[in-house]
Rosetta silent file (secondary structure, phi, psi, omega in degrees, C-alpha in Angstrom):
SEQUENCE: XXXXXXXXXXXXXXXXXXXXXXXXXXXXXXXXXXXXXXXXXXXXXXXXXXXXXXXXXXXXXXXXXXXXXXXXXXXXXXXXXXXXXXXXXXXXXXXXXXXXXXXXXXXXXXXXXXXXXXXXXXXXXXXXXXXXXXXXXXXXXXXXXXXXXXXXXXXXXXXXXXXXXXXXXXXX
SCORE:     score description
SCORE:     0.000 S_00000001
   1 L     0.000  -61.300  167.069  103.987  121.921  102.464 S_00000001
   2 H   -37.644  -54.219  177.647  100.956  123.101  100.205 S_00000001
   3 H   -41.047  -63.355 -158.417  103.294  123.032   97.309 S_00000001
   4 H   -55.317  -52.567 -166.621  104.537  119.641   97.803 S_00000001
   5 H   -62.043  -61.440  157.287  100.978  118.268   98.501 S_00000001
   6 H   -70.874   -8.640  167.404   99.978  119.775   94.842 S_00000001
   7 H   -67.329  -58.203 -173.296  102.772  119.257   93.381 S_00000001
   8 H   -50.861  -42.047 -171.408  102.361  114.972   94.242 S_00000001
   9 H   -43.150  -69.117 -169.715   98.599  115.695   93.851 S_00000001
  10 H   -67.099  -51.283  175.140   98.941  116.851   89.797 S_00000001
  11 H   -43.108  -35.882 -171.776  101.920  114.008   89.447 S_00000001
  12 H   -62.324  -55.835 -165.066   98.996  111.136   90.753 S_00000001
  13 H   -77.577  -66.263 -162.329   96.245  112.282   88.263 S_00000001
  14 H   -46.209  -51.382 -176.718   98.634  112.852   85.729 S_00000001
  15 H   -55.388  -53.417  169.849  100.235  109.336   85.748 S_00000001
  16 H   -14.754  -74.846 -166.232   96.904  107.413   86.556 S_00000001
  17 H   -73.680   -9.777  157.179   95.627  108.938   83.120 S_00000001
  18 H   -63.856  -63.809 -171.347   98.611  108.286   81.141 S_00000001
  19 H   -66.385   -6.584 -140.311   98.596  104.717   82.095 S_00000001
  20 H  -119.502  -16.730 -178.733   95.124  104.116   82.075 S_00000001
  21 H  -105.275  -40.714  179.427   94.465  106.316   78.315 S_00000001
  22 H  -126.258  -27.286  179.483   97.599  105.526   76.668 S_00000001
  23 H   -89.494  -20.828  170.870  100.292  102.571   77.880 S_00000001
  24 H   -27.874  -23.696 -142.323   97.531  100.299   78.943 S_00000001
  25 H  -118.895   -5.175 -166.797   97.392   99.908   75.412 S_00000001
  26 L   -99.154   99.848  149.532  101.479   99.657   74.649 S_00000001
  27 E  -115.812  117.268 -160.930  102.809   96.025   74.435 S_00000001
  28 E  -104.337  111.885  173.477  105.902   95.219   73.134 S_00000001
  29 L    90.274   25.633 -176.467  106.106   91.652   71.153 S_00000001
  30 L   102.293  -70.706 -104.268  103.263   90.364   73.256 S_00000001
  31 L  -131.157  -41.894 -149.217  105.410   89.745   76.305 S_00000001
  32 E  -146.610  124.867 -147.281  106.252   93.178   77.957 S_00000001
  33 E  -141.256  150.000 -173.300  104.297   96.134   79.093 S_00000001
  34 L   -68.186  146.750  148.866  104.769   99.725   81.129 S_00000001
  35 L  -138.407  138.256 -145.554  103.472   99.869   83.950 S_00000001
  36 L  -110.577  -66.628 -166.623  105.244  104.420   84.415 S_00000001
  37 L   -54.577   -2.659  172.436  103.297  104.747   87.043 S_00000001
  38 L   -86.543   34.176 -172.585  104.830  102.832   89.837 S_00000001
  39 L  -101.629  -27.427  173.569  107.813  105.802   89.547 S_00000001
  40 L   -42.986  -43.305 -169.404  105.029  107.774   91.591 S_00000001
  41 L   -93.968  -25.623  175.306  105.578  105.554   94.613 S_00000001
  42 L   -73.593  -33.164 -171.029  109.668  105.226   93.901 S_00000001
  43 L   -95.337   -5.720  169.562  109.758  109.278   93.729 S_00000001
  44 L   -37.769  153.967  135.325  108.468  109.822   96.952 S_00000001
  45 E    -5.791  148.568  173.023  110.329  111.544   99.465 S_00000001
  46 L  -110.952    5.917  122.574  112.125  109.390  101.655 S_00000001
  47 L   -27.559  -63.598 -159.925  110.881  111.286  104.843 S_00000001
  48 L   -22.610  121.717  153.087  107.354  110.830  103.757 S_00000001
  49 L   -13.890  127.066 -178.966  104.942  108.470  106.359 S_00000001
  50 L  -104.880   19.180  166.090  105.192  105.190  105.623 S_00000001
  51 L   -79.996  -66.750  168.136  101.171  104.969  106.435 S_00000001
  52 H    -7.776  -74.804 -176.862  101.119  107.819  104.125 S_00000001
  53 H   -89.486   10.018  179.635  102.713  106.276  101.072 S_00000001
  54 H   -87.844  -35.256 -170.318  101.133  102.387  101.823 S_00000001
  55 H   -60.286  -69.838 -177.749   97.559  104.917  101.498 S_00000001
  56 H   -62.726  -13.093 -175.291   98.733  106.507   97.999 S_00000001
  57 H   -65.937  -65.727  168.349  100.098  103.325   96.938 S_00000001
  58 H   -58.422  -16.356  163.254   96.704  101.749   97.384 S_00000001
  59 H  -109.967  -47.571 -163.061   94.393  104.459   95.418 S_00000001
  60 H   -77.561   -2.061 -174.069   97.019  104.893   92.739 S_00000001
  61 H   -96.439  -79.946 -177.742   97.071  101.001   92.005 S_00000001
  62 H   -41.876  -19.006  160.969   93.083  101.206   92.690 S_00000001
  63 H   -74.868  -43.421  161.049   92.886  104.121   90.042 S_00000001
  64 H   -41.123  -55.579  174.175   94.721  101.819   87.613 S_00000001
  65 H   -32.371  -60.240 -151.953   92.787   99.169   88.759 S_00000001
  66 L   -83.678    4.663 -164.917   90.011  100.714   87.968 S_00000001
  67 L  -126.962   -2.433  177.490   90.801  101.958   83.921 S_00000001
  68 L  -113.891    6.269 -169.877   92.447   98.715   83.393 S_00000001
  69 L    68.419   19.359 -143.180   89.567   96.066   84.695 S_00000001
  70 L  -108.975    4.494  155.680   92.230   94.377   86.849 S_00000001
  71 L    77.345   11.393  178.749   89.945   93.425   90.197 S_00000001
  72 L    98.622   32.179  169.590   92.879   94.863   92.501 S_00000001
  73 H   -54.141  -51.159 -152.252   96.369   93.583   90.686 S_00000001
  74 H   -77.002  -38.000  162.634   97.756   96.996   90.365 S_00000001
  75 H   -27.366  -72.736 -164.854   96.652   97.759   93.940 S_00000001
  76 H   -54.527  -31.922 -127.425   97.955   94.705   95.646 S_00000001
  77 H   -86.900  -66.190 -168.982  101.211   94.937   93.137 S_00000001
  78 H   -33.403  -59.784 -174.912  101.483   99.035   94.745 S_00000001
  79 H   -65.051  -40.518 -178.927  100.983   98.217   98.440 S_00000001
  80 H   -74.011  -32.453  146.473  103.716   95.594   98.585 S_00000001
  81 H   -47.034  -60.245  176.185  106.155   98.285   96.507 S_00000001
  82 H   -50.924  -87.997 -137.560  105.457  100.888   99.419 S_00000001
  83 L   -76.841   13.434  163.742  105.779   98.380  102.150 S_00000001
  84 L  -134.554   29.920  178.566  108.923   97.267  100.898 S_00000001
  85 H   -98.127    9.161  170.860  110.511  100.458   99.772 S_00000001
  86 H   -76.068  -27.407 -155.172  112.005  101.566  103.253 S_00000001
  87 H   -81.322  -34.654  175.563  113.899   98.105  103.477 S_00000001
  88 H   -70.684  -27.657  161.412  114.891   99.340  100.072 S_00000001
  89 H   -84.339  -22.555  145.805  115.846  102.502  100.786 S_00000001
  90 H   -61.216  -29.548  159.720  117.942  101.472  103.746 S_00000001
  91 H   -48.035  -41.367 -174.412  119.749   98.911  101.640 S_00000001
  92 H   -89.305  -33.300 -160.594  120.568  101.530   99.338 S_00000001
  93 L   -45.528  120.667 -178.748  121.405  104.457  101.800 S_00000001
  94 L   -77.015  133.775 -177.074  124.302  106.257  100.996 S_00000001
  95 L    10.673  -94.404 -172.573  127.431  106.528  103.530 S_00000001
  96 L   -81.231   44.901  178.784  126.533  109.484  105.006 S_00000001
  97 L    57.644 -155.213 -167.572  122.446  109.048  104.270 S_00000001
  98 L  -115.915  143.939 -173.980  119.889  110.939  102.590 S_00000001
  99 L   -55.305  171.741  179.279  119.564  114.580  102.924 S_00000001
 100 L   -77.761  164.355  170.002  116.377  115.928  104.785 S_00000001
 101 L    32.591   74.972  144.706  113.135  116.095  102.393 S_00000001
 102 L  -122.582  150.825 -172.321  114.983  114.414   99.271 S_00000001
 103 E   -78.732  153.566  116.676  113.404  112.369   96.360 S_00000001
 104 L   -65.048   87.363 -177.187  114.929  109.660   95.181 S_00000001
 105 L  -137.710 -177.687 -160.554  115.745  110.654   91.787 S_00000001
 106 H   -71.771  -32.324 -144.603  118.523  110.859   89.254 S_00000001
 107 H  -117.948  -45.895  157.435  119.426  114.432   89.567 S_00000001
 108 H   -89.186  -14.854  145.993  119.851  114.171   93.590 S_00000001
 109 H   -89.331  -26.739  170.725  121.269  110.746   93.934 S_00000001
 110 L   113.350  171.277 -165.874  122.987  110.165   90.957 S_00000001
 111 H   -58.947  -71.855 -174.820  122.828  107.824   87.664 S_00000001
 112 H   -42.503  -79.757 -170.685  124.123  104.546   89.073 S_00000001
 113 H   -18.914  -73.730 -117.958  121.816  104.892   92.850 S_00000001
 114 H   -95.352  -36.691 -173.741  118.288  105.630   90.950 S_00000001
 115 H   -50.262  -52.901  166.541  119.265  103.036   88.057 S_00000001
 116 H   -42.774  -83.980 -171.912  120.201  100.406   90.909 S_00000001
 117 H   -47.392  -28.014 -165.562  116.836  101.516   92.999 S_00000001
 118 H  -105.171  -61.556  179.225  114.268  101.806   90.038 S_00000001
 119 H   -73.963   15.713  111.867  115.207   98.526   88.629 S_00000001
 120 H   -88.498    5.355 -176.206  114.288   96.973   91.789 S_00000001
 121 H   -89.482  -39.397 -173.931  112.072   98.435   92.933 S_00000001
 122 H   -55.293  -38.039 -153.387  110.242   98.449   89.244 S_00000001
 123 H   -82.904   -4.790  162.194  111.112   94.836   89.125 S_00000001
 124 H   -75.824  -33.080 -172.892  109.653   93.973   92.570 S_00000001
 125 H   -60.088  -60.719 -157.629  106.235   95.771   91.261 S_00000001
 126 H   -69.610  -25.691 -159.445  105.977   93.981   87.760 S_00000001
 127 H   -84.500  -14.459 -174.765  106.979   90.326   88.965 S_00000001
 128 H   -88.221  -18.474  163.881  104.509   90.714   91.814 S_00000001
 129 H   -70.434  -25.893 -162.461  101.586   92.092   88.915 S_00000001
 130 H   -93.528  -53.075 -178.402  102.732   89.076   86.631 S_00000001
 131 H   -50.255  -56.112  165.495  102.947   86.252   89.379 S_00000001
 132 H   -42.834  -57.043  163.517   99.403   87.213   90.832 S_00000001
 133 H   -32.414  -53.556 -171.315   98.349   87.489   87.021 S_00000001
 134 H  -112.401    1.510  151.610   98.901   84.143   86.335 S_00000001
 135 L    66.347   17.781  173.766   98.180   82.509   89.926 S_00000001
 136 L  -125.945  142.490  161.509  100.521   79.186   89.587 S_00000001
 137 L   -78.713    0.927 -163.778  103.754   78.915   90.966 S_00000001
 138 L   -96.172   -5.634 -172.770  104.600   76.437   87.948 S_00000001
 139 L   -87.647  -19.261  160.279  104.264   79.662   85.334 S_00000001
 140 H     3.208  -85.467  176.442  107.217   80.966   87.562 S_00000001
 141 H   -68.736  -26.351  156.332  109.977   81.275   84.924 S_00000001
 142 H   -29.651  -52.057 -161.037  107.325   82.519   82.103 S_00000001
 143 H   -72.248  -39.274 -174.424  106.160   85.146   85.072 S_00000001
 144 H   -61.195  -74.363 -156.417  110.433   86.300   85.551 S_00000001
 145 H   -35.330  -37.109 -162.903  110.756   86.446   81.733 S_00000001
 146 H   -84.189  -25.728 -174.221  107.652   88.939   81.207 S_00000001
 147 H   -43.907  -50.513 -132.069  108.619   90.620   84.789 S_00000001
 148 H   -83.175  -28.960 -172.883  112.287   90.985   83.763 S_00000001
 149 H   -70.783  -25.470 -171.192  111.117   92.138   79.864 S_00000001
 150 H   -85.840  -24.775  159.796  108.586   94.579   81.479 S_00000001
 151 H   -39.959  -77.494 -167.923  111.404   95.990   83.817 S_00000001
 152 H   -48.463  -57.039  170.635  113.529   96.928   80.947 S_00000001
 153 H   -60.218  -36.478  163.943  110.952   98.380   78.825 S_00000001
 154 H   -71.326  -27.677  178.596  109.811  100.570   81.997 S_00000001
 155 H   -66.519  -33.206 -162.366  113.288  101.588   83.132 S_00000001
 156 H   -84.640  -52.403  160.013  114.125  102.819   79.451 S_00000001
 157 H   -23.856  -70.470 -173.288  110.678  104.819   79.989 S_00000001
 158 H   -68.458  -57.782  170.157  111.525  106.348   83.357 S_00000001
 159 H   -32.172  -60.515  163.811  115.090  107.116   82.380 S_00000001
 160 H   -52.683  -59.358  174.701  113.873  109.040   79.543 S_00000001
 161 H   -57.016    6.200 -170.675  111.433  110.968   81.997 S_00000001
 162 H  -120.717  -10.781 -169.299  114.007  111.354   84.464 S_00000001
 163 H   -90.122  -34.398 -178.756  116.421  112.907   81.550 S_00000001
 164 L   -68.688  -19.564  141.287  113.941  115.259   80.719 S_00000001
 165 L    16.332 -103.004 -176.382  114.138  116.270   84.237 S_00000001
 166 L   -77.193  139.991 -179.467  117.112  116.409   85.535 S_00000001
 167 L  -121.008  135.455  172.334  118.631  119.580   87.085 S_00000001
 168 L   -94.350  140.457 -162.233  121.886  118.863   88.018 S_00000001
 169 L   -60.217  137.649 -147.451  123.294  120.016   91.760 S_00000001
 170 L  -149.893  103.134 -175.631  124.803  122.722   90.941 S_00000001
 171 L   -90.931  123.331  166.126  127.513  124.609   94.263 S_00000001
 172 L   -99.645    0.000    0.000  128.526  128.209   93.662 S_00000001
């Protein structure tokens, strides 16, 4: 239990200060930008509270929040990723379900699942950062294009960090 709690603990600060010291600052063409850290709220457990992760969801947006100037985007952006990653993880739920106290990750669900799951779940995060961002519904396809470019560029991110990773299940 201790472990777990420092293990998530050192993942939180570290991503906060990655995004908030170095990809804040990565844009590619203009149009499409990381946001790593919403892999924090995607890697949870799927046991975990779901008071629990709507709480970290909301200070790990509000830590962004607060190194990027963004008045609560990444926040609001966070909380609605938590409170709509059960219906996503029941959507996704494999035959026989998910083992007890497993992540959703690469290396215990497999390539396809977490590929499936991370691009929507990233791509619920960014279009709901971009849509707020620009405050019109008439910016709408402008908001998909940077969503869907800002997806891509995060997924190819997290993939590499999930390759780096991965332990594969391994039955003797």
């Amino acid at each position: 239990m201790i472990s777990g709690v420092v293990k998530y603990g050192v993942q939180f600060v570290f991503l906060v200060l990655l995004q908030g010291l170095v990809l804040n600052n990565i844009h590619v063409f203009g149009v499409a930008s990381t946001y790593f850290y919403v892999l924090f709220i995607l890697l949870l457990p799927v046991e975990y509270n779901k008071v629990v992760v709507l709480f970290l969801a909301f200070f790990l947006g509000l830590s962004v929040d607060l190194f990027s100037s963004s008045w609560g985007l990444h926040a609001f952006s966070s909380v609605f990723l938590a409170f709509l990653r059960p219906l996503l993880l029941r959507f996704l739920a494999p035959r026989d379900g998910y083992e007890f106290n497993s992540s959703p990750n690469w290396s215990t669900m497999g390539f396809g699942w977490f590929v499936t799951y991370a691009a929507i779940g990233v791509f619920i995060h960014h279009f709901t950062i971009h849509l707020v961002e620009a405050f019109r519904f008439s910016e709408v396809l402008n908001v998909f294009g940077r969503a869907s470019a800002s997806t891509i560029f995060t997924l190819i991110i997290a993939l590499l960090a999930q390759l780096f990773t991965y332990r594969p299940n391994r039955t003797l």
